[in-house]
N, CA, C and O of each residue as an XYZ file, in Angstrom:
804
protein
N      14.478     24.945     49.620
C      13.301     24.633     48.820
C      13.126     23.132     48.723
O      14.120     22.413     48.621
N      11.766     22.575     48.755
C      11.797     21.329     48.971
C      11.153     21.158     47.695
O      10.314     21.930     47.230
N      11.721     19.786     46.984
C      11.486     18.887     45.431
C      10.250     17.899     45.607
O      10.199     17.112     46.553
N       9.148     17.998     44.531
C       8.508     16.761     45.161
C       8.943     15.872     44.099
O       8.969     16.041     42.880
N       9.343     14.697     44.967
C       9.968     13.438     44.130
C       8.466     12.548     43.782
O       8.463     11.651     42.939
N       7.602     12.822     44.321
C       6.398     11.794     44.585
C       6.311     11.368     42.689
O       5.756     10.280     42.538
N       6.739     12.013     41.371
C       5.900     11.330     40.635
C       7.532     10.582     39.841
O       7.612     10.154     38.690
N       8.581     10.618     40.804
C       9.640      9.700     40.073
C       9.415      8.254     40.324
O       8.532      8.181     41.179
N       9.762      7.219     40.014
C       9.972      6.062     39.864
C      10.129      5.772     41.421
O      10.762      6.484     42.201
N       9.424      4.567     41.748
C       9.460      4.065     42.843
C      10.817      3.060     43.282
O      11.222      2.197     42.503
N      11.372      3.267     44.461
C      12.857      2.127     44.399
C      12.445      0.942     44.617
O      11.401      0.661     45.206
N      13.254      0.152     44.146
C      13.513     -1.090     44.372
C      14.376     -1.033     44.918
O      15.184     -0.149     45.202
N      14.150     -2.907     45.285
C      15.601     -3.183     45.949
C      16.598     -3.398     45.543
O      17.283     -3.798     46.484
N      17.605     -3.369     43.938
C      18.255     -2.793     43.782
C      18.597     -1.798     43.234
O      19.647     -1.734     42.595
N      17.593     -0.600     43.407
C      18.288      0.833     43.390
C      18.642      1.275     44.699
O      18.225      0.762     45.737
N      19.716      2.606     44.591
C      19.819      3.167     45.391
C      19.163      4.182     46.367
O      17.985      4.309     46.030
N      19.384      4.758     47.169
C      18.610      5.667     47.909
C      17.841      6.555     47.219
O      18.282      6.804     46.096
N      16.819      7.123     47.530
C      16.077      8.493     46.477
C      15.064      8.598     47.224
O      14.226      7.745     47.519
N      15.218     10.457     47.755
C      16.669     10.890     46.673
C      17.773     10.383     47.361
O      17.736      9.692     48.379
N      19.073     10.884     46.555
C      20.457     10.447     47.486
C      20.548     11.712     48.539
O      19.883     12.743     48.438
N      21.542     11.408     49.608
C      21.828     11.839     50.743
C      22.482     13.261     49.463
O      22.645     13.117     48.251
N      22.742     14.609     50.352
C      24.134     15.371     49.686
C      25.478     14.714     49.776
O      25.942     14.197     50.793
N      26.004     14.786     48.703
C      27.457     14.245     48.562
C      27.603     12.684     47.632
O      28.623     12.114     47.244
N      26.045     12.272     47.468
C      26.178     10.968     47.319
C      25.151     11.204     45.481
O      24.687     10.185     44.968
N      25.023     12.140     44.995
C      24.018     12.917     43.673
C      25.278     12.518     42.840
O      26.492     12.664     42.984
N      24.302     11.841     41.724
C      25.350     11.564     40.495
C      24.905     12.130     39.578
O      24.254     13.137     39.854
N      25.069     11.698     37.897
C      24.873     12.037     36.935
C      23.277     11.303     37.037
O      22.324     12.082     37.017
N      23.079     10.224     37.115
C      22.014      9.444     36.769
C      20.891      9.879     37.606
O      19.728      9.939     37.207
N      21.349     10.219     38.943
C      20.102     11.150     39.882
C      19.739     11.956     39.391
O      18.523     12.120     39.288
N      20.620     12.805     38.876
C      20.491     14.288     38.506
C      19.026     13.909     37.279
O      17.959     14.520     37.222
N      19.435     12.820     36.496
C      18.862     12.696     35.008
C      17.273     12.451     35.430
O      16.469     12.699     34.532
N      16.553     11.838     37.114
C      15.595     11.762     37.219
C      14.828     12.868     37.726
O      13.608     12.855     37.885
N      15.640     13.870     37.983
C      14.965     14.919     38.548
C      13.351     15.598     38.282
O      13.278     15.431     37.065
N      12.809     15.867     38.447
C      11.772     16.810     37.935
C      11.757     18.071     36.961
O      12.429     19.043     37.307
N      11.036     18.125     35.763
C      11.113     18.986     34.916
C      10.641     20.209     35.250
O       9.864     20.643     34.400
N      10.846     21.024     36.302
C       9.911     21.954     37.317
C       9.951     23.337     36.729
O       8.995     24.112     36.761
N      11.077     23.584     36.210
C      11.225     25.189     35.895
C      12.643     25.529     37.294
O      13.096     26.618     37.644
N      12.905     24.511     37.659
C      14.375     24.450     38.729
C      15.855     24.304     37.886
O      16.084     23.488     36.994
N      16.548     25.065     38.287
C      17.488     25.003     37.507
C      18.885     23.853     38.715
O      19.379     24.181     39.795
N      19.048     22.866     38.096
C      19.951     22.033     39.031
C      20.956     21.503     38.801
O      20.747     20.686     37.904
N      22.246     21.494     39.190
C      23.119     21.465     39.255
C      23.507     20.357     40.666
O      23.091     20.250     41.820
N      24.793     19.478     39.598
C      25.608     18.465     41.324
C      26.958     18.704     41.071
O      27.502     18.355     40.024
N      27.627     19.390     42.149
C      28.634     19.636     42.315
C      29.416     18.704     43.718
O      29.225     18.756     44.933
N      30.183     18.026     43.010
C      31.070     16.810     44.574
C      30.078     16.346     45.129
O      30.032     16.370     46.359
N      29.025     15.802     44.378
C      28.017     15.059     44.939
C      26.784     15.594     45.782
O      25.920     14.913     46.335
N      26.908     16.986     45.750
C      25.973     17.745     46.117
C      24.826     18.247     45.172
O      25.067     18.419     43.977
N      23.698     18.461     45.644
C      22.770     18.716     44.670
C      21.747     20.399     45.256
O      21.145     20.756     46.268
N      22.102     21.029     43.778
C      22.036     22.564     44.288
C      20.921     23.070     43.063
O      20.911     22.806     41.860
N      20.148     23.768     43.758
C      18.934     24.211     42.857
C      18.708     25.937     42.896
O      18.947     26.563     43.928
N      18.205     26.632     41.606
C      17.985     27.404     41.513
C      16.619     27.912     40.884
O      15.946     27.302     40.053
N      16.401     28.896     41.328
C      15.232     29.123     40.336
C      15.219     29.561     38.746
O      16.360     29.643     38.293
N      14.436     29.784     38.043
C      14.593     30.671     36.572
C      15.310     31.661     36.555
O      14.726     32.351     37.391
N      16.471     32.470     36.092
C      16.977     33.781     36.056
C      15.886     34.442     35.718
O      14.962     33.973     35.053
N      15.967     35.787     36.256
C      15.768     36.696     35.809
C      15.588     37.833     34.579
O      16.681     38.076     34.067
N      14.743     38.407     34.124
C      15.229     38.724     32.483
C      16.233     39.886     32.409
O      16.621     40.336     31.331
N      16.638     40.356     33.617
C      18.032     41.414     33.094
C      19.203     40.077     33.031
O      19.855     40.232     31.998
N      19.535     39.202     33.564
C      20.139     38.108     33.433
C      19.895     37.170     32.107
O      20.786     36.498     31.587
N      18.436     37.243     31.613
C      18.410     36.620     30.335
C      19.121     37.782     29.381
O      19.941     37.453     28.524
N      18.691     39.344     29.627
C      19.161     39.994     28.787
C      20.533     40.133     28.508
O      20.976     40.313     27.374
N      21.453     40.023     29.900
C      22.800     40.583     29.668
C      23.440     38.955     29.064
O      24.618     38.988     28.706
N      22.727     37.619     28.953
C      23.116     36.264     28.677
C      23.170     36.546     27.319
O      24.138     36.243     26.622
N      21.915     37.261     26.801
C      21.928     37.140     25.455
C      22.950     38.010     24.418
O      23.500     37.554     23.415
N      23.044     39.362     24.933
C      24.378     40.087     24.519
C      25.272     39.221     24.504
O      25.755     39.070     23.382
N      25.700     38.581     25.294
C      27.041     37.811     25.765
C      27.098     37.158     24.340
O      27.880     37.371     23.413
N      26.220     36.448     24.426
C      25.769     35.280     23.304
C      26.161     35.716     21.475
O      26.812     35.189     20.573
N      25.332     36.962     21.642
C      25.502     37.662     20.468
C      27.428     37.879     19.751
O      28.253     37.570     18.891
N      27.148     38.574     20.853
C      29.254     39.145     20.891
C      29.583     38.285     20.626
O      29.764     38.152     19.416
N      29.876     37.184     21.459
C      30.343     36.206     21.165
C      30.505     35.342     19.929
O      31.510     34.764     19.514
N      29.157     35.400     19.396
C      28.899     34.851     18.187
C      29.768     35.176     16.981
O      30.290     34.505     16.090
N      29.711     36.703     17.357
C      30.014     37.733     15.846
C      31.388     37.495     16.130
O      31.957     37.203     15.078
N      32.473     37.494     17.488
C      33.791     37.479     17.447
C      34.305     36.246     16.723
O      35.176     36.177     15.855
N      33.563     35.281     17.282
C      34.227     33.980     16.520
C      33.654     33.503     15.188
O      33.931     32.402     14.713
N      32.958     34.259     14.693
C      32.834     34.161     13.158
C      33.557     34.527     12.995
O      33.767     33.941     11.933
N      34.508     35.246     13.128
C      35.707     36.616     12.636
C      36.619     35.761     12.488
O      37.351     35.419     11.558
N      36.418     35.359     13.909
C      38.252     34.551     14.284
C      38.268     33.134     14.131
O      39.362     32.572     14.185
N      37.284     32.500     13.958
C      37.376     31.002     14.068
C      37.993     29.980     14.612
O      38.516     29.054     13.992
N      37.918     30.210     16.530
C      38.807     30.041     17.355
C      37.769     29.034     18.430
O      38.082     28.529     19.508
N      36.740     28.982     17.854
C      35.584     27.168     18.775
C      34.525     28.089     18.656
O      34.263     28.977     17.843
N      33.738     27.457     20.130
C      32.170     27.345     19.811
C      31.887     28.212     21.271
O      32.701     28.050     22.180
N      30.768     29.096     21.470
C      30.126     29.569     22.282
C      28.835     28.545     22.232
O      28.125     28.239     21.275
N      28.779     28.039     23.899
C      27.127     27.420     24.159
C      26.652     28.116     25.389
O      27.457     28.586     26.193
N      25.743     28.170     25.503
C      24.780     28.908     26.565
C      23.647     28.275     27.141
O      22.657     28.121     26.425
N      23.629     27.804     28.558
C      22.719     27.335     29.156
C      21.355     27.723     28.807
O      20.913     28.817     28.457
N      20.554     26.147     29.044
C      21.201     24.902     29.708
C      21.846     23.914     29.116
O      21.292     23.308     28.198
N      23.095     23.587     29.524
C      23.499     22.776     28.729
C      24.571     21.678     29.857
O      25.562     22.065     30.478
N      24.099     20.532     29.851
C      24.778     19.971     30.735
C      26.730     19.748     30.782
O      27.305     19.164     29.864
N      27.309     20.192     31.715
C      28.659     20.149     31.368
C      29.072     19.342     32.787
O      28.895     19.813     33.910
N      29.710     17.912     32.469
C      30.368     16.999     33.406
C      32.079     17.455     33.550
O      32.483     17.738     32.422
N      32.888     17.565     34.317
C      34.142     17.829     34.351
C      34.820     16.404     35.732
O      34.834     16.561     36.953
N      35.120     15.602     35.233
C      35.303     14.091     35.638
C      35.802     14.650     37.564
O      36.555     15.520     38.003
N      35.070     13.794     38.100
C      35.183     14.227     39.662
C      34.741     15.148     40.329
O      34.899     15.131     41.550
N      34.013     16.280     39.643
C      34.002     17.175     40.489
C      32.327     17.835     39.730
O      31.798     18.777     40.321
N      31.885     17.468     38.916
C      30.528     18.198     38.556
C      29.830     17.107     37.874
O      30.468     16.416     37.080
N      28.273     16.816     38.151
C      27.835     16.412     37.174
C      26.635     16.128     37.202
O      26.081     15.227     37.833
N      26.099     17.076     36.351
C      26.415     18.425     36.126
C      26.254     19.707     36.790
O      25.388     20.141     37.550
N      27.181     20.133     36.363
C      27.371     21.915     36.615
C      26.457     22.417     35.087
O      26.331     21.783     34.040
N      25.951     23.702     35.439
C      24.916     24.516     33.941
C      25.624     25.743     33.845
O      24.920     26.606     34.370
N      26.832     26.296     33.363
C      27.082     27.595     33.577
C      26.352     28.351     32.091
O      26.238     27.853     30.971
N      25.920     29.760     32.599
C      25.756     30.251     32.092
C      26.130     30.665     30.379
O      25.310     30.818     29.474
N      27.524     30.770     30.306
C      28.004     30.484     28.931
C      29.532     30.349     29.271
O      30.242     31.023     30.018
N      29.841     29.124     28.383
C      31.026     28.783     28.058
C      31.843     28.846     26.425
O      31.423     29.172     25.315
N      32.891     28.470     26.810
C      33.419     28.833     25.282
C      34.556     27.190     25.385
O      35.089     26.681     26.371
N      34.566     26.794     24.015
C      35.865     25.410     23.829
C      36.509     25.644     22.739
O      36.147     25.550     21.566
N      37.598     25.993     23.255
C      38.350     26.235     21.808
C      38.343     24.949     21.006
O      37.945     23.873     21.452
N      38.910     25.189     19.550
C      38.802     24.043     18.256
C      40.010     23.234     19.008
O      40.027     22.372     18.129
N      40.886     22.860     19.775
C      41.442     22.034     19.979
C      40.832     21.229     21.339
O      41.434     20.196     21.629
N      40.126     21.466     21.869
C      39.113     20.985     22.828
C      37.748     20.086     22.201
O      37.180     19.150     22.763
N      37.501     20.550     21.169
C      36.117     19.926     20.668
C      35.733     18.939     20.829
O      34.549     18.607     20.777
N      37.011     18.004     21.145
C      36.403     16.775     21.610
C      35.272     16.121     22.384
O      34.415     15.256     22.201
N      35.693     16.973     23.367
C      34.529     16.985     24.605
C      33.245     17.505     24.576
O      32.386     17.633     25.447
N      33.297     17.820     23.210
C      31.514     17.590     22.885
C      30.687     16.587     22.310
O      30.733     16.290     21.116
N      29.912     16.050     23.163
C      29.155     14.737     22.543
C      27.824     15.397     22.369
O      27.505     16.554     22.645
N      27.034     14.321     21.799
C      25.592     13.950     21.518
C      24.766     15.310     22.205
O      24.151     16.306     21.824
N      25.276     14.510     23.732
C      23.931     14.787     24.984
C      24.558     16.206     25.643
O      23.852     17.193     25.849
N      25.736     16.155     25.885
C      26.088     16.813     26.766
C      27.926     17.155     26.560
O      28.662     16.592     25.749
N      28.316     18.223     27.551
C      29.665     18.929     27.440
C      30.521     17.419     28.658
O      30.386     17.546     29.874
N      31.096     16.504     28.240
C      31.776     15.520     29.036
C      33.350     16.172     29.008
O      34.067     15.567     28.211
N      34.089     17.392     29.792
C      34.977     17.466     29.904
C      35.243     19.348     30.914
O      34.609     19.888     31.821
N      36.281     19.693     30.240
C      37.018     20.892     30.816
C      36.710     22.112     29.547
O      37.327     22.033     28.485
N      35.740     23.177     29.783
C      35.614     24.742     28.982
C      36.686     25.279     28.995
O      37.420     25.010     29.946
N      37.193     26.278     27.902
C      38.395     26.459     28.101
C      37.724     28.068     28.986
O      38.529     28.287     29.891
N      36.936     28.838     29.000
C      36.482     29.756     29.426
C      34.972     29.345     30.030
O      34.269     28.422     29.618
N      34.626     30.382     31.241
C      33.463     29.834     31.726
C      32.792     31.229     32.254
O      33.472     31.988     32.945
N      31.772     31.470     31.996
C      31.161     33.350     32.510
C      29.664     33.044     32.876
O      28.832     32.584     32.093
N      29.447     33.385     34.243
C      28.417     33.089     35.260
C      28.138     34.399     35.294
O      28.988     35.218     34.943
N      26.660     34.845     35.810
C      26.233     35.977     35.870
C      25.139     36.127     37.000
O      23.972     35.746     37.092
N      25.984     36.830     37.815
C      24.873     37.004     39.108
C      23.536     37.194     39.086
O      22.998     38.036     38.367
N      22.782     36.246     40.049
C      21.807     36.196     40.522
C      21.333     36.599     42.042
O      21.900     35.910     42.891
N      20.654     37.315     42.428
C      20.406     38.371     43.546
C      20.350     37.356     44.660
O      20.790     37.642     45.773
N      19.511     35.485     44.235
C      19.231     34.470     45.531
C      20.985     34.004     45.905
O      21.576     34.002     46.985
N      21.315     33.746     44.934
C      22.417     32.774     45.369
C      23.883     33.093     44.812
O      24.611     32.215     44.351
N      24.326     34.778     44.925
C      25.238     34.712     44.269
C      26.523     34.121     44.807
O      27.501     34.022     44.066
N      26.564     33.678     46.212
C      28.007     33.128     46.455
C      28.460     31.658     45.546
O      29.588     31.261     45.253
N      27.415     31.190     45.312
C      27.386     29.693     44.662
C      28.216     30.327     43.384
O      28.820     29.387     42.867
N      28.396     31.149     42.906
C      28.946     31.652     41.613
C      30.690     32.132     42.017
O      31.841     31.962     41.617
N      29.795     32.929     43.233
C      31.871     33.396     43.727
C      32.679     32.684     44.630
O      33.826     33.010     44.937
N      32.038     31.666     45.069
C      32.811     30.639     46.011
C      32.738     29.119     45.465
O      33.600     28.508     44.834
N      31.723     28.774     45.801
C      31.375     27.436     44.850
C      31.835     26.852     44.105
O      32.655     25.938     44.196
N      31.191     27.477     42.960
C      32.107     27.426     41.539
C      33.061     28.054     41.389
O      33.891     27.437     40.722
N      33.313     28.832     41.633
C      34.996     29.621     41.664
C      36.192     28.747     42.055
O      37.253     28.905     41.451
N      36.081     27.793     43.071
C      36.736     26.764     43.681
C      36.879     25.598     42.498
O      37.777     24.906     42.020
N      35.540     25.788     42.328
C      35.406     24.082     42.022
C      35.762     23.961     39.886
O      36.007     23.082     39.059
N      35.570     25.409     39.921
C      36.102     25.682     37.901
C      37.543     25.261     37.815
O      38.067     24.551     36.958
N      38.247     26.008     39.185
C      39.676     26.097     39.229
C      40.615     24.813     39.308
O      41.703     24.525     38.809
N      39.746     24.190     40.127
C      40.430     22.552     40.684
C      40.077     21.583     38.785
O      40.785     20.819     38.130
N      39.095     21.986     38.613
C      38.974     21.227     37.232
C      39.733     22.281     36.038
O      39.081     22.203     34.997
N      40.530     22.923     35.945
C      41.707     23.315     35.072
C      40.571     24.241     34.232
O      40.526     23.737     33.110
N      39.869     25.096     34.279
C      38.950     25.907     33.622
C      39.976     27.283     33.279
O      40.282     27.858     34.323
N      40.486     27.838     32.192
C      41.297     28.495     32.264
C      41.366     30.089     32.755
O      42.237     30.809     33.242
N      39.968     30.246     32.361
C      39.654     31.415     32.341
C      37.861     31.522     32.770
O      36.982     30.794     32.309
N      37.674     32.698     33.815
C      36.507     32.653     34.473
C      36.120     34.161     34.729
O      36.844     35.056     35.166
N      34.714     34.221     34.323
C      34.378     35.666     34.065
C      32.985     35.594     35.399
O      32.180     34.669     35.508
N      33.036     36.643     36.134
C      31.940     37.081     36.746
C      31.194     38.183     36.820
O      31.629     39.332     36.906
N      30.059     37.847     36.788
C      29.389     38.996     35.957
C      28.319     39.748     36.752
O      27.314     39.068     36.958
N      28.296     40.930     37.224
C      27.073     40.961     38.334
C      26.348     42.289     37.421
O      26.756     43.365     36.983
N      25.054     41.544     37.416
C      24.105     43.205     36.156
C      24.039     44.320     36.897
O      24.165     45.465     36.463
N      23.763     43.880     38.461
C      22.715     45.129     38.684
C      23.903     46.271     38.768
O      23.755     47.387     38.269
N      25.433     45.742     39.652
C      26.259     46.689     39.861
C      27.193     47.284     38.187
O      27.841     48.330     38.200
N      27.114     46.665     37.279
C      27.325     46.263     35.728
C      29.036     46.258     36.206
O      29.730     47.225     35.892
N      29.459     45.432     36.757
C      30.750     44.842     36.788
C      31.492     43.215     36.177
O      31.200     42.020     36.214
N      32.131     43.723     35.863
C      32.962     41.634     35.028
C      34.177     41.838     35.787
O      34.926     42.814     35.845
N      34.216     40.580     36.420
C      35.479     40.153     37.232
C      36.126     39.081     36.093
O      35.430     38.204     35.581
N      36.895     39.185     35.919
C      38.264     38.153     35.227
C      39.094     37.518     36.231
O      39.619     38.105     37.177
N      39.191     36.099     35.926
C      40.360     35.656     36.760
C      41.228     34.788     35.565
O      41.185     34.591     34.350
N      41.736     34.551     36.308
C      42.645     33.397     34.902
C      43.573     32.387     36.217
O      44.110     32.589     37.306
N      43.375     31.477     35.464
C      44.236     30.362     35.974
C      45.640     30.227     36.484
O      46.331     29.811     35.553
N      46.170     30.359     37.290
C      47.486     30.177     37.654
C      48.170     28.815     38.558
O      48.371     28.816     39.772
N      48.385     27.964     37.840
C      48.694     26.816     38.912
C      46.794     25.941     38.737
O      45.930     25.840     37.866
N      46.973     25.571     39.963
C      45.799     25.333     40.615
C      44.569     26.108     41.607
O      43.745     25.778     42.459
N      45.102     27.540     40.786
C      44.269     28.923     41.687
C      43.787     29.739     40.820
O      44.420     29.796     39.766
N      42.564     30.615     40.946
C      42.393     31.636     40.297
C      43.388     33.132     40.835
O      43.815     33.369     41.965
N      43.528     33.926     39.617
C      44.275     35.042     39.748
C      42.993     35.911     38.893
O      42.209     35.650     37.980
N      43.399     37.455     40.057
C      42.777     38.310     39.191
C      43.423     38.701     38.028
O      44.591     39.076     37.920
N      42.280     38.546     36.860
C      43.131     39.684     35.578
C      42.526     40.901     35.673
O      43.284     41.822     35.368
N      41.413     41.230     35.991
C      40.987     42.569     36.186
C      39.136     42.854     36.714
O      38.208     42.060     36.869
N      39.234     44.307     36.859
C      37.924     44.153     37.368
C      37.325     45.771     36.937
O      37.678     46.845     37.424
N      36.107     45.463     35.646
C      35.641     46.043     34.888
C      34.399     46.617     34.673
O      33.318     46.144     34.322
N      34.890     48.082     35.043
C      32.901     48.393     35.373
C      32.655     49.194     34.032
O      33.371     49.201     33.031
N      31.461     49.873     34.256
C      30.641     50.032     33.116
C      31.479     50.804     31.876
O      31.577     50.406     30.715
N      31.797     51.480     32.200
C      32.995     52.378     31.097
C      34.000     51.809     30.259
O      34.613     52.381     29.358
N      34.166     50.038     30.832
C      35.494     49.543     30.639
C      35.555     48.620     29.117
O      34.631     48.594     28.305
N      36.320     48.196     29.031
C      36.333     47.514     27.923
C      37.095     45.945     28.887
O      38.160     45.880     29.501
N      36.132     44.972     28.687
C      36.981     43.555     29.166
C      38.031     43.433     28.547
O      38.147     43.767     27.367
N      39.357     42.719     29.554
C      40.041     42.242     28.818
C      40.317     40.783     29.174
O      39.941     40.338     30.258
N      40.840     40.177     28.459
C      41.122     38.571     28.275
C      42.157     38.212     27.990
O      42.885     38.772     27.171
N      42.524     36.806     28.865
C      43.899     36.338     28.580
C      44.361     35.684     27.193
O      45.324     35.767     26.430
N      42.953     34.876     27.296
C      42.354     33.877     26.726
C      42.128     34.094     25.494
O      42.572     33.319     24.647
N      41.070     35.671     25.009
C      41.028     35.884     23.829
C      41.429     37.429     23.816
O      40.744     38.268     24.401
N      42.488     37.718     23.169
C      43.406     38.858     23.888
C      42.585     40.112     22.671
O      42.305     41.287     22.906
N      42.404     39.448     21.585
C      41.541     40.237     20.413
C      39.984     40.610     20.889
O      39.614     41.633     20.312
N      38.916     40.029     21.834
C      38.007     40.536     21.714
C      38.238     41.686     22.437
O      39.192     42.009     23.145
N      36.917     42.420     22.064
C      36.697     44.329     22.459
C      35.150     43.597     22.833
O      34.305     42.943     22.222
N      35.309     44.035     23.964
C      34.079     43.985     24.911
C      33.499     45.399     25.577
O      33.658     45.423     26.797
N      33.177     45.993     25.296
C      32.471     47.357     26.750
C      31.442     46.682     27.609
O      30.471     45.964     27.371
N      31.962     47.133     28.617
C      31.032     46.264     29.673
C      29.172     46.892     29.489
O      28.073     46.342     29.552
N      29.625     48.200     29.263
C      27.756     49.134     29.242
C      27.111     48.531     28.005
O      25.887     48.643     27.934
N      27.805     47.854     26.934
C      27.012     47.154     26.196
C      26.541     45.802     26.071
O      26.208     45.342     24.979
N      26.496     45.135     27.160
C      26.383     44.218     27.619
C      25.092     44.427     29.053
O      23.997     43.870     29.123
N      25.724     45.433     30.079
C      24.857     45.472     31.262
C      23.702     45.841     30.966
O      22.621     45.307     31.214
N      24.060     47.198     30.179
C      22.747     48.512     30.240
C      21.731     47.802     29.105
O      21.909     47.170     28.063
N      20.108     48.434     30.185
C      19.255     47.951     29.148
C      19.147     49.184     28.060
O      18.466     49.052     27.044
């Protein structure tokens, strides 16, 4: 898909290229982008675009959201945020938009003003029909190398959640949960999740 840059800022001679080459997309490129209804993301200097989700994807985001909400009122164990929300992880994203993340209260730091400047302790992406490898390869790689502990994948149409959890510098499966199931977590070993209340409309 091609961006029209035509109504950004014209370069000078000392700015840099624009747009930048892939590999060469920073934070500050990213910040001139176009307000299009594109959803964009720079990962290792790459710059990756998506369109609007979908509303079974807004729907199963917003369950997420909900649950989430009500568990950690209970437990009082950090904060659930839900895209868009810019999240930098030093070297390797910036930014990445995941779908919803979670930071536990000893993490909080890494929330500023503008944006998430650090490492989620949990991270749950939810398939999209254009581009789902960017979710299972991509980012799957690139959560792991930045110490993300725990990583949920979520695909509506088949109503499955993949779990991995961190081991080393790799993801490991913790399990793989279809509609009948109840998630489980390393991470938060107390929530009760059913996956059909989450997928099914």
């Amino acid at each position: 898909m091609t961006i029209d840059f035509t109504k950004s800022k014209e370069k000078t001679s000392q700015e840099r290229r624009w747009p930048p080459r892939q590999g060469e997309w920073t934070y500050d490129d990213y910040a001139r982008l176009p307000d299009n209804g594109m959803r964009y993301e720079v990962i290792e200097g790459d710059l990756y675009m998506s369109p609007a989700p979908r509303p079974k994807h807004q729907l199963v985001s917003g369950k997420l959201v909900y649950a989430f909400h009500q568990f950690l009122r209970e437990h009082d164990l950090g904060q659930i945020y839900h895209a868009p929300v810019d999240v930098n992880m030093p070297g390797l994203t910036s930014p990445v938009q995941p779908d919803l993340l979670f930071i536990s209260h000893k993490n909080m730091d890494i929330i500023t003003e503008k944006r998430i400047d650090g490492v989620p302790d949990l991270i749950i992406e939810i398939l999209s029909p254009g581009n789902p490898m960017h979710d299972r390869d991509t980012k799957f790689h690139v959560y792991a190398r930045a110490g993300v502990n725990e990583y949920w994948i979520i695909d509506p149409d088949t109503c499955i959640v993949d779990v991995f959890v961190l081991r080393g510098q790799a993801y490991a499966p913790l399990g793989n949960f279809g509609e009948n199931d109840k998630v489980q977590s390393e991470l938060l070993p107390d929530l009760i999740l059913t996956v059909s209340e989450i997928c099914t409309t």
